[in-house]
C-alpha positions as CSV (number, residue, x, y, z in Angstrom):
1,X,97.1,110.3,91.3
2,X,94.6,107.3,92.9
3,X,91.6,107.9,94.8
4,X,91.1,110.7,97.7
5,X,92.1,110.3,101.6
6,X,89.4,110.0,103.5
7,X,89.5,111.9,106.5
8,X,87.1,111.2,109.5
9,X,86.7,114.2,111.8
10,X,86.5,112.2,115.1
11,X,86.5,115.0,117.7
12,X,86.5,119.2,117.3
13,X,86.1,121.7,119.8
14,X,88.0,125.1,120.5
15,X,91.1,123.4,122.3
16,X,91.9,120.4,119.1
17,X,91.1,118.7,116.2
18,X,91.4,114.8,115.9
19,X,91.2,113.4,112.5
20,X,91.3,110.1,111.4
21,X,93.2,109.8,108.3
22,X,93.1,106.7,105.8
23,X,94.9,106.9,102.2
24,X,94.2,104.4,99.9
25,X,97.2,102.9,97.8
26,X,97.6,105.4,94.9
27,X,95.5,107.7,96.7
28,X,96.9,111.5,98.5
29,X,96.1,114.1,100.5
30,X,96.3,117.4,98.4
31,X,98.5,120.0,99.0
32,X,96.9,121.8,102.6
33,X,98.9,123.3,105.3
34,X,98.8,123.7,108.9
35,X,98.8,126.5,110.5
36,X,99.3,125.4,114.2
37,X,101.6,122.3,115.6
38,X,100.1,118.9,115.0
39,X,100.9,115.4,116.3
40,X,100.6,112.3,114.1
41,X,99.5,108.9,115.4
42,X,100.3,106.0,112.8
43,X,98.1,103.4,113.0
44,X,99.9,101.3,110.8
45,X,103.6,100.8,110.0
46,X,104.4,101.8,106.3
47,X,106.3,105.2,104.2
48,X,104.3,107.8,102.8
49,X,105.7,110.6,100.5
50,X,105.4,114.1,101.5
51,X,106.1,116.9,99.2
52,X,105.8,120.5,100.3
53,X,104.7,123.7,98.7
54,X,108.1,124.1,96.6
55,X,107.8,120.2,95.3
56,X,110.8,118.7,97.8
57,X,110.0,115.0,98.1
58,X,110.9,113.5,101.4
59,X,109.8,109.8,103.0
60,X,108.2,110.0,105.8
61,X,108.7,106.2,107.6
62,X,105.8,105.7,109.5
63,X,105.7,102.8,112.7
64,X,102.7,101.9,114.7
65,X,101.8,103.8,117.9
66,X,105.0,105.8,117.8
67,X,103.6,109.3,117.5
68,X,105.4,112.4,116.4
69,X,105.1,116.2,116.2
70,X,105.7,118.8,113.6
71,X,105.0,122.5,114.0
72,X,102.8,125.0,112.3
73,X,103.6,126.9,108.8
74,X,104.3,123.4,107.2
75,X,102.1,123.4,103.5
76,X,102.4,120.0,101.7
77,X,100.9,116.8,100.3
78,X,100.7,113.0,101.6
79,X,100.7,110.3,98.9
80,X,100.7,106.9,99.4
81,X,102.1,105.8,96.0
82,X,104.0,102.5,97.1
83,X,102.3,100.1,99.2
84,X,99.5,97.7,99.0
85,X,97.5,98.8,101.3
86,X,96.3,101.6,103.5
87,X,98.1,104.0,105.7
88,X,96.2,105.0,108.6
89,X,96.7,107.7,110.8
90,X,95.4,109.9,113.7
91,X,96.0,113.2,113.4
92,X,95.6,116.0,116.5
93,X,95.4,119.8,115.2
94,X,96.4,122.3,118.2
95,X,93.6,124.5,117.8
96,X,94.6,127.0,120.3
């Protein structure tokens, strides 16, 4: 595996968090999970590969501005292993 997200905690409080989320070509996010329903807003059109807790690979086809929502309970990784550049993303954590 390449080099490390970087994830840039933009905004916290006891409502959401807001992360900004940028992973380098080669690079992942390791294995965490989320607890609470999320929304994802891609920065950038590209694929990542996700691959949960039981190591099921799936593509996840990302477009720019066009947000979407998964629930809580979801364990996996994010890898960018294919393009050239970097996939950025905005990511808001329900919190409660």
């Amino acid at each position: 595996m390449g080099a490390a997200a970087i994830g840039e905690l933009q905004l916290e409080n006891e409502h959401f968090r807001v992360t900004r989320w940028t992973i380098p070509p080669g690079g992942a996010i390791p294995l965490h999970r989320h607890d609470r329903a999320y929304v994802v807003v891609p920065l950038v059109s590209d694929t990542m590969l996700v691959i949960d807790s039981d190591g099921r690979e799936s593509v996840a086809r990302l477009t720019e501005g066009e947000s979407y929502a998964r629930s809580g309970g979801f364990a996996h990784e994010v890898r960018n292993p294919h393009s050239d550049r970097p996939i950025v993303f905005v990511e808001v954590e329900r919190l409660s």
